[in-house]
KEKE-3310 file (N, C-alpha, C; in steps of 0.2 Angstrom, whole numbers, plus 5000, padded with zeros to 4 digits):
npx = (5004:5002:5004:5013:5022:5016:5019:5033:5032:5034:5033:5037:5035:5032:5047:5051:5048:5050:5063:5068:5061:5068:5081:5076:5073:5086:5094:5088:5089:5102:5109:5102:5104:5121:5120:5112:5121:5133:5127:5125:5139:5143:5132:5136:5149:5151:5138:5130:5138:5136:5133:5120:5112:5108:5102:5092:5089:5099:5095:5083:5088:5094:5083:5077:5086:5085:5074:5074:5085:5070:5063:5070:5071:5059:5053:5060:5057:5043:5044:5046:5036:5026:5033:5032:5019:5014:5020:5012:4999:5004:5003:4991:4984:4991:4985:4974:4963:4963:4963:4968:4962:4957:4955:4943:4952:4962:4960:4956:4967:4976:4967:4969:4984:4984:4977:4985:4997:4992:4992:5005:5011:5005:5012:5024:5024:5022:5035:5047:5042:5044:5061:5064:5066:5081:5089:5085:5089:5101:5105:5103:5112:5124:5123:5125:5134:5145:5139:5147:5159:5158:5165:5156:5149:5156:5159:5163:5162:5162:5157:5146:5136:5127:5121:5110:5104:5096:5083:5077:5073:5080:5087:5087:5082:5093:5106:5121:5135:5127:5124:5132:5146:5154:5170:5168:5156:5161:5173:5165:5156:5165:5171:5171:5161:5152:5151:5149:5136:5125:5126:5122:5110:5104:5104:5098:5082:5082:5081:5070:5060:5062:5057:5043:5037:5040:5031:5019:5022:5019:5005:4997:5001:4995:4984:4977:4981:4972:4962:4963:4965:4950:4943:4946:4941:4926:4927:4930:4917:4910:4912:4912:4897:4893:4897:4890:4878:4876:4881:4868:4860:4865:4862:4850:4845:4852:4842:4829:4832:4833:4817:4813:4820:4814:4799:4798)
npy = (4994:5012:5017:5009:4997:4984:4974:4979:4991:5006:5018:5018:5023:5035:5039:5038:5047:5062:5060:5062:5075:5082:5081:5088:5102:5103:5106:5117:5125:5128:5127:5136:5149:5150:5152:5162:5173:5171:5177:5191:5196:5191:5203:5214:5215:5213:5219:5228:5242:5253:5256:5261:5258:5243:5243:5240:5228:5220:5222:5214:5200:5199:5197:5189:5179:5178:5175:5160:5155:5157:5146:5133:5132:5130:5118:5110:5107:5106:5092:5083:5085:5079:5065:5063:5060:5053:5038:5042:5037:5028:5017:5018:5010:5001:4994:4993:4984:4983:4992:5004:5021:5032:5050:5064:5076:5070:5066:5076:5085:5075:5080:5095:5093:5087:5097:5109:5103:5100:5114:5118:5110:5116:5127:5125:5122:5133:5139:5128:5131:5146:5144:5138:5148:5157:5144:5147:5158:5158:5147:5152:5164:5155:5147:5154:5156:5144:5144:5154:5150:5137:5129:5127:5136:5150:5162:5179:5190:5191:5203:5206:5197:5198:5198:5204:5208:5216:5217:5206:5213:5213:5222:5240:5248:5261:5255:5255:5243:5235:5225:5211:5209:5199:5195:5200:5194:5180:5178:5181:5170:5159:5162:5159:5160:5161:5148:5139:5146:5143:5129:5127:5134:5126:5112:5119:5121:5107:5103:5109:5103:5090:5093:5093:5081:5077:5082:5079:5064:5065:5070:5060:5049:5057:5058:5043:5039:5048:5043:5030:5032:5037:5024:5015:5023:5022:5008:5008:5012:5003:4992:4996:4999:4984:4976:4982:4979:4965:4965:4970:4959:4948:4952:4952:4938:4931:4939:4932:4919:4919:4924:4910:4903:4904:4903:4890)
npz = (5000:4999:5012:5021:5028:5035:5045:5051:5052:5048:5038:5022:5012:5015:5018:5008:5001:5010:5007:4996:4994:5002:4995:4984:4988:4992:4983:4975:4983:4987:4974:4966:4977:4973:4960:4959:4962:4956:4943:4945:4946:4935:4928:4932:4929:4914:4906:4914:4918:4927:4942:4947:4937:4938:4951:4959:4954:4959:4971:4973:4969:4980:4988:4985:4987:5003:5005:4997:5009:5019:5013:5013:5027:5032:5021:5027:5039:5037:5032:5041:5047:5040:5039:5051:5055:5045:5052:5062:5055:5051:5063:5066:5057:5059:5070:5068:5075:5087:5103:5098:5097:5085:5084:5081:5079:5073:5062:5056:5055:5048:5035:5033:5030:5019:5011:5013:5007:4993:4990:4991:4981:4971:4971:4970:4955:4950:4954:4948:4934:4934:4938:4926:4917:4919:4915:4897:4897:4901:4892:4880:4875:4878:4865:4856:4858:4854:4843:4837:4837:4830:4815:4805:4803:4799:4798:4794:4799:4815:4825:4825:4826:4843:4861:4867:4884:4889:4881:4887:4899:4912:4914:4913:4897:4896:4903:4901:4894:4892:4881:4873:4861:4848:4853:4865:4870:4869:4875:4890:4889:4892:4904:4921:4931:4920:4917:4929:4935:4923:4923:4937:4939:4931:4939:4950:4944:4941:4954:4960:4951:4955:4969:4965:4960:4972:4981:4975:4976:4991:4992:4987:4996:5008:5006:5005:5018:5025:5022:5027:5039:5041:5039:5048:5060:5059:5058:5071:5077:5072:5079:5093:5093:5089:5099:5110:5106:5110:5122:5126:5122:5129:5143:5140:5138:5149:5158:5152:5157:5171:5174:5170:5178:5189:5187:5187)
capx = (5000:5004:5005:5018:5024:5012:5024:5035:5025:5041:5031:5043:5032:5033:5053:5056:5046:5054:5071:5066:5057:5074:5088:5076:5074:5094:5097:5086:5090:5111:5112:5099:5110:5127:5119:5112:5125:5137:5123:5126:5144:5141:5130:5140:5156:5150:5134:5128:5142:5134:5131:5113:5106:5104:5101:5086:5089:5103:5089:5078:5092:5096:5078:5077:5091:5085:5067:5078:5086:5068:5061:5075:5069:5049:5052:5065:5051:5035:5047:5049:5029:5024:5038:5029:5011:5016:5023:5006:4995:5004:5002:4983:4982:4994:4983:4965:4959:4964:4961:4971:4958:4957:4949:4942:4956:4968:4956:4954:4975:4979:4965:4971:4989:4980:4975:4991:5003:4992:4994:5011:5012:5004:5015:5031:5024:5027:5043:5050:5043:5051:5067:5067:5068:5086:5091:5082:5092:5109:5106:5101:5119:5129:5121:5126:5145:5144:5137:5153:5166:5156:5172:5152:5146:5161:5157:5165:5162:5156:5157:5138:5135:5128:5117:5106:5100:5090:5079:5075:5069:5085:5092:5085:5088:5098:5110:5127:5135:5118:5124:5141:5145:5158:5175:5167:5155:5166:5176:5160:5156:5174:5173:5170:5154:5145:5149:5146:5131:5124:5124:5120:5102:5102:5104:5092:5079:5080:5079:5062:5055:5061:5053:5037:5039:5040:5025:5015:5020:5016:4999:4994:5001:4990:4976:4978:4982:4965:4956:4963:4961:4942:4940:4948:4937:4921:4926:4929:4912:4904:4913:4908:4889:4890:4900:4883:4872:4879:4880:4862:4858:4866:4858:4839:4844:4851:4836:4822:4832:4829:4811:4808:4820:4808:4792:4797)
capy = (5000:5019:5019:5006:4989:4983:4971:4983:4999:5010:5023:5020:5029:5045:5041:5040:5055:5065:5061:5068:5083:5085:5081:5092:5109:5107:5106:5120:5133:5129:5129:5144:5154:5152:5156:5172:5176:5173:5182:5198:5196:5195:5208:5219:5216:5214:5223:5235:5245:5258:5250:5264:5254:5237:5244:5238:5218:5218:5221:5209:5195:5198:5194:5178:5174:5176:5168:5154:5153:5154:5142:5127:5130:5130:5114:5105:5107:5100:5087:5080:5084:5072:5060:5059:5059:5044:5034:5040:5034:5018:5014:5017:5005:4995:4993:4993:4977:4984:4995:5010:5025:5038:5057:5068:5082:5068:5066:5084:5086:5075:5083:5099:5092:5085:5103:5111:5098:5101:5121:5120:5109:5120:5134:5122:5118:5139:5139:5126:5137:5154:5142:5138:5155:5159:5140:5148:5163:5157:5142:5156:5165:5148:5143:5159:5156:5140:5144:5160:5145:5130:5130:5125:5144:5153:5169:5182:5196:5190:5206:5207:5195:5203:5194:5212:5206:5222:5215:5203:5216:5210:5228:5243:5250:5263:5253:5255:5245:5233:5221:5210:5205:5196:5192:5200:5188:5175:5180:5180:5161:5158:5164:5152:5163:5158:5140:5138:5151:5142:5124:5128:5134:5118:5108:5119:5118:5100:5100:5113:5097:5082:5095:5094:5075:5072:5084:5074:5059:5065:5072:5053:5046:5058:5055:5037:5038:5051:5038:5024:5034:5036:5017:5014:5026:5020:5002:5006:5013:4999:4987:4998:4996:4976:4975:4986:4974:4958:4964:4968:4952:4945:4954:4952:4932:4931:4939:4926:4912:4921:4924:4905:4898:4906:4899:4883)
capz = (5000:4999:5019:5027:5028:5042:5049:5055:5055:5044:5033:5017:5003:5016:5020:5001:4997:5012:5004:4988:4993:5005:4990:4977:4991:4995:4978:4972:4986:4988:4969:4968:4979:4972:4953:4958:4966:4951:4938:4947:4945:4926:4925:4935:4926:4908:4905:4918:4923:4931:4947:4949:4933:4941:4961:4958:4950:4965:4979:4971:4968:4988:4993:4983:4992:5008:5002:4999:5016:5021:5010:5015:5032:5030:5020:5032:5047:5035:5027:5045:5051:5037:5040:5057:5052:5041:5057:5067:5053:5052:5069:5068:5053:5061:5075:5065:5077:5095:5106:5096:5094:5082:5084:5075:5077:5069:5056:5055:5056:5042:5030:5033:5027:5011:5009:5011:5001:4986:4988:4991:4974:4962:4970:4967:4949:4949:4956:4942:4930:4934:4939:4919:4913:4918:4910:4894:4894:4898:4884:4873:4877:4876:4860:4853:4859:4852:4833:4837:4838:4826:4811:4798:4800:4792:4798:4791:4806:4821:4830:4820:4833:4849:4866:4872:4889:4891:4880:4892:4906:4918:4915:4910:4891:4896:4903:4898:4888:4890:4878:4872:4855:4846:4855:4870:4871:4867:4883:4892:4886:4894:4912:4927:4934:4917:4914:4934:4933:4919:4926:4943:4935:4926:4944:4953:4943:4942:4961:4959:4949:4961:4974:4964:4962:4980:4984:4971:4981:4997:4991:4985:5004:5014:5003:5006:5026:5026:5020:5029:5048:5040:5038:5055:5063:5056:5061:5079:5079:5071:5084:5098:5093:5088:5108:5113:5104:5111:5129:5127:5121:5133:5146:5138:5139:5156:5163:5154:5161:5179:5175:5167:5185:5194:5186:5186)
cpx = (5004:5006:5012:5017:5019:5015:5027:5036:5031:5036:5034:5040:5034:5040:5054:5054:5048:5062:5072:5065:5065:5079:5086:5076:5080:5096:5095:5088:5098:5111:5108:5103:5115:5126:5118:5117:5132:5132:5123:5131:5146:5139:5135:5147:5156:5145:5130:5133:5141:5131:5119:5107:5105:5106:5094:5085:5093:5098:5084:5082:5091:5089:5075:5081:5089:5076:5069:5080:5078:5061:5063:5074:5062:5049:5056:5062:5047:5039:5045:5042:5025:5026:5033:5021:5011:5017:5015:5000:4996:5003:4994:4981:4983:4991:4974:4963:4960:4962:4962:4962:4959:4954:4949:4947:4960:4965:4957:4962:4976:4973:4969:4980:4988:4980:4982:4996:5001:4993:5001:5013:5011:5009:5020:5031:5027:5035:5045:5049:5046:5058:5070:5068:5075:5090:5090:5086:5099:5110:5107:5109:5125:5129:5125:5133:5147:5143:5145:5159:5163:5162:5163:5150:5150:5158:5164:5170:5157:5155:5152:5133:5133:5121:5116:5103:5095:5084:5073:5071:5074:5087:5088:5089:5092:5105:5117:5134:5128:5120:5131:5140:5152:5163:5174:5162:5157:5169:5172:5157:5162:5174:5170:5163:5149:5144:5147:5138:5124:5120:5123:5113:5101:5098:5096:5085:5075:5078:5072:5059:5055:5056:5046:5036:5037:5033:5018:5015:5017:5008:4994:4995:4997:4985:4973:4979:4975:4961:4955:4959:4954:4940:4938:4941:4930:4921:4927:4923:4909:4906:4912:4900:4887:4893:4893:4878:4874:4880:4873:4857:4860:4864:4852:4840:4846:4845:4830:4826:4831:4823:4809:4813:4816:4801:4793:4800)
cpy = (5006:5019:5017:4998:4987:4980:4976:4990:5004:5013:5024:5024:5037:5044:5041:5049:5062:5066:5064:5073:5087:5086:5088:5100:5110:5108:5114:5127:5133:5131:5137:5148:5156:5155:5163:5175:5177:5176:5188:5200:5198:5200:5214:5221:5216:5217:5226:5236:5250:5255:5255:5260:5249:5238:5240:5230:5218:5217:5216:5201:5193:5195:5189:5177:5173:5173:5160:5152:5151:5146:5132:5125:5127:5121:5107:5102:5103:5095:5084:5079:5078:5068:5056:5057:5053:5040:5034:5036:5025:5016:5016:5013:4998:4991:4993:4990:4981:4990:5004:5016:5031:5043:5059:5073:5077:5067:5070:5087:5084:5077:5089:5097:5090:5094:5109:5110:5101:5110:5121:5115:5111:5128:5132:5122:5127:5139:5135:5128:5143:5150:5140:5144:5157:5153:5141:5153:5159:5150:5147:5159:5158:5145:5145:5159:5151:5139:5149:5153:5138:5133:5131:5132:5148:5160:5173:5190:5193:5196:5208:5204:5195:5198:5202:5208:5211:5220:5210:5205:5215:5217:5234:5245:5255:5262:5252:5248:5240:5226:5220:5208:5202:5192:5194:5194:5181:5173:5179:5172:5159:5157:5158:5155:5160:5149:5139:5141:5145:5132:5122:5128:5126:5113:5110:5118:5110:5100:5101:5106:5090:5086:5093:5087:5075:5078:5080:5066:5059:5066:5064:5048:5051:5057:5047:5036:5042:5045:5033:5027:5034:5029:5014:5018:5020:5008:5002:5008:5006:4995:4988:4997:4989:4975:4977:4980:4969:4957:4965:4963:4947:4947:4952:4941:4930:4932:4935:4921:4913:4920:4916:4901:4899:4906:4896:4882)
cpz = (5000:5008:5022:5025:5035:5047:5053:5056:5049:5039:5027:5011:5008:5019:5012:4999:5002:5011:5000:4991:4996:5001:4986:4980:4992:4988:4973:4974:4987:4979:4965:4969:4974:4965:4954:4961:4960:4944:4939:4946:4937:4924:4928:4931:4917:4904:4907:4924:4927:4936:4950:4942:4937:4948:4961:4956:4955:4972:4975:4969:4977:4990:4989:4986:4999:5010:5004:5005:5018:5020:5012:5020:5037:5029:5025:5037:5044:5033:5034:5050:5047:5039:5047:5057:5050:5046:5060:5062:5051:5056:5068:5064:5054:5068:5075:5071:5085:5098:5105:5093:5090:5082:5079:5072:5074:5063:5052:5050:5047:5033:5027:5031:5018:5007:5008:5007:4995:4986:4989:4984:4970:4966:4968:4961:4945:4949:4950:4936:4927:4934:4929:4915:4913:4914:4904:4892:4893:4894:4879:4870:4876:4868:4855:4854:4855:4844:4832:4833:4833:4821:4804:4798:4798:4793:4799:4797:4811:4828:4831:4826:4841:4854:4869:4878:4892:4886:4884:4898:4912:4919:4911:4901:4890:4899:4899:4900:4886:4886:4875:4865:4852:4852:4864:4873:4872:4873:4888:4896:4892:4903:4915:4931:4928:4917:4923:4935:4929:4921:4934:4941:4935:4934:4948:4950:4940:4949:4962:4955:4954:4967:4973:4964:4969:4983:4982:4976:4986:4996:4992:4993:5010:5011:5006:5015:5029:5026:5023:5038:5046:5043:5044:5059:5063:5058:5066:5080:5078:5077:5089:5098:5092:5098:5111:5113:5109:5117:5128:5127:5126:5140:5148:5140:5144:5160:5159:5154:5168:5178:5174:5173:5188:5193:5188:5196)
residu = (UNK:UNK:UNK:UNK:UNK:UNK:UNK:UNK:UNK:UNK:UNK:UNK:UNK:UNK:UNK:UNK:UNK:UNK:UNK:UNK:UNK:UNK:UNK:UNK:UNK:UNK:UNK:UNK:UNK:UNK:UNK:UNK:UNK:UNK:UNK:UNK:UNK:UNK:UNK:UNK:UNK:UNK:UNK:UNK:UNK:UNK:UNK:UNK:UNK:UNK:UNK:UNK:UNK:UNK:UNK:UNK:UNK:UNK:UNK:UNK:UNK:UNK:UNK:UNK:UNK:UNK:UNK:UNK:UNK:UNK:UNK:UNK:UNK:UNK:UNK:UNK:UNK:UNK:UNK:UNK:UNK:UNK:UNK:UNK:UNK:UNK:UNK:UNK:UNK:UNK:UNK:UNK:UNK:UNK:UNK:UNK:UNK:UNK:UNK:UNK:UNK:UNK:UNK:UNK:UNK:UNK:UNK:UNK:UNK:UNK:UNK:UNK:UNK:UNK:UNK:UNK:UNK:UNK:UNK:UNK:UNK:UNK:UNK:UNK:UNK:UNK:UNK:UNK:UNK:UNK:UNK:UNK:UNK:UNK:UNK:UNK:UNK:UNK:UNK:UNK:UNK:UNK:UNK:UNK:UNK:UNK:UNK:UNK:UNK:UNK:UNK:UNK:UNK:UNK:UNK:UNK:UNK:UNK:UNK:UNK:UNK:UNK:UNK:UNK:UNK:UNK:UNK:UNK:UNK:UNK:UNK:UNK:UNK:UNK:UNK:UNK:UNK:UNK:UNK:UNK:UNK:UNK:UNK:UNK:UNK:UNK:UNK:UNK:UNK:UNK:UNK:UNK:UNK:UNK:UNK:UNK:UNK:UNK:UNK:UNK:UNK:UNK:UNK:UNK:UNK:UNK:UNK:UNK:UNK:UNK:UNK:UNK:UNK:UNK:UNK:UNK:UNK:UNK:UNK:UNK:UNK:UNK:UNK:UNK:UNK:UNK:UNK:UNK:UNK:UNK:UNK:UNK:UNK:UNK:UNK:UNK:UNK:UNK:UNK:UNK:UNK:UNK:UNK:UNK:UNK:UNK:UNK:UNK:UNK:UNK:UNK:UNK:UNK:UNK:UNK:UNK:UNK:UNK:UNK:UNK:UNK:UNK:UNK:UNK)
# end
């Protein structure tokens, strides 16, 4: 099942999918960081020299960055309140038959998770979205360094050749000089901020997808552990009303064999 080995109770659909959610958040927010952190170095050293054009893309890298910090920490704490959900909902199915009872506030709890998971999955399914935009750009940039240096396009003048990133929106247009072209670019291509830069994105946004992955999982194991504490629920009740019955009846039969000792 989606819950647990019932033998010996381990929630493994909610430790795989805490492992995922934990690899794809460390990998989205540590490689996250160190990118914006080398894209501002780019922009600052080759296409917006004037540090009053991008005061403004610099305060708004800074507070993704520290989103991130609180993002890593947000998801650290619920990674580890499912984790335990998981563990409480196996021991109540692990204990369907006995004396284990389930309330309503637990019932209540893990719907209320159901309901959060899936908001925090369609907000991840953003998040992996924005996160491809900056692997869009610096492909676009790379691809472009790459046709520069192919030996099959035989270009003549490649200083014709120019990546405006004010185009984009990242920089205003009067940014100076805004945009690189030829052997600038070429240089550009070259540095350790882009090829780092460039494939950090890449990482992060794969982790932004294992994130969504693992919320997807989790979604399908509290759907699955809701339904199961219902079930559970619903057969301690009925086993409390057949117990009901069955002392009644034993009850209503003890006393007419008093009445029918005491005829006779």
């Amino acid at each position: 099942t989606l819950v647990a080995d019932p033998i010996c109770g381990v929630p493994y659909a909610s430790l795989v999918a805490t492992i995922l959610c934990f690899s794809g958040v460390a990998l989205f927010c540590g490689c996250g960081h160190v990118a914006l952190t080398g894209t501002v170095t780019i922009l600052e050293t080759h296409f917006s020299k004037v540090t009053s054009d991008h005061a403004m893309l610099t305060d708004v890298i800074q507070l993704m960055q520290y989103v991130i910090y609180g993002i890593a920490s947000f998801f650290f704490l619920y990674g580890i309140i499912l984790l335990a959900e998981g563990f409480y909902t196996t021991s109540a199915v692990k204990e369907l038959h006995s004396e284990f009872k389930t309330t309503i506030c637990g019932r209540c709890i893990s719907g209320m998770f159901v309901f959060l998971t899936y908001i925090l999955g369609v907000a991840w399914l953003g998040v992996f979205g924005f996160s491809a935009v900056p692997v869009f750009l610096f492909y676009n940039m790379w691809s472009t360094c790459a046709a520069m240096r192919s030996p099959i396009a035989n270009l003549t003048n490649i200083d014709s050749i120019c990546v405006d990133v004010r185009q984009y929106g990242i920089i205003p247009w009067n940014a100076t000089p805004g945009k690189a072209c030829g052997s600038t670019l070429g240089e550009i291509c070259n540095t350790s901020e882009f090829y780092l830069s460039y494939h950090l994105y890449i990482v992060a946004c794969a982790g932004a997808g294992a994130t969504v992955i693992a919320l997807i999982h989790f979604l399908m194991i509290l759907s699955a552990n809701w339904a199961y504490l219902k079930d559970a629920s619903q057969m301690h009740a009925y086993q409390d009303i057949k117990m009901k019955e069955e002392r009644e009846l034993q009850d209503i039969t003890s006393r007419s064999k008093e009445c029918l000792n005491s005829y006779t």
